[in-house]
C-alpha positions in Angstrom: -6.1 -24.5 0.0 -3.0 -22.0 1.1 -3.6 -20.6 4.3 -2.3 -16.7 4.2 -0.8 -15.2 7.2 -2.7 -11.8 8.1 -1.0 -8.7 9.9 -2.6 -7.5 12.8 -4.2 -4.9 11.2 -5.3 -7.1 8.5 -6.7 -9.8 11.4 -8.4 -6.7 13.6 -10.5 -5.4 10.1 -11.2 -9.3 9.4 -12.4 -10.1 12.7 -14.3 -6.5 12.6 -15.9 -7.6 9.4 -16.9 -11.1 10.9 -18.8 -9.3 14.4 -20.9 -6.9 10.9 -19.3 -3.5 12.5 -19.1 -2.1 8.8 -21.7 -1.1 7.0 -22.3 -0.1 3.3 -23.0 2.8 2.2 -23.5 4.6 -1.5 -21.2 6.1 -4.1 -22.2 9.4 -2.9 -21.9 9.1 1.0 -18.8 7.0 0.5 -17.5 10.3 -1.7 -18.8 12.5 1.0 -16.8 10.4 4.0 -13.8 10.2 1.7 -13.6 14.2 1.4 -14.2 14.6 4.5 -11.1 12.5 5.7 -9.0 13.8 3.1 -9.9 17.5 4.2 -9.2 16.6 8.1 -5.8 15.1 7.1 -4.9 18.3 5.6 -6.2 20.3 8.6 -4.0 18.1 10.9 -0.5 18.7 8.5 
């Protein structure tokens, strides 16, 4: 098997997913976060 060479970033949210820091959530909470981080980004611009 190829082994891939992760970024940092990519290597912090794989080792983030390994320790179980994410949880899942719903179509309609996930909606709900999504809108939420779209309106604070458009607050902050």
């Amino acid at each position: 098997m190829k082994k891939i060479n992760l970024t940092r970033q990519e290597k912090a949210i794989e080792d983030s997913l390994l320790k179980g820091e994410y949880i899942n959530v719903n179509k309609s909470n996930f909606a709900a976060i999504a809108e939420s981080i779209a309106a604070r980004k458009k607050t902050l611009f």
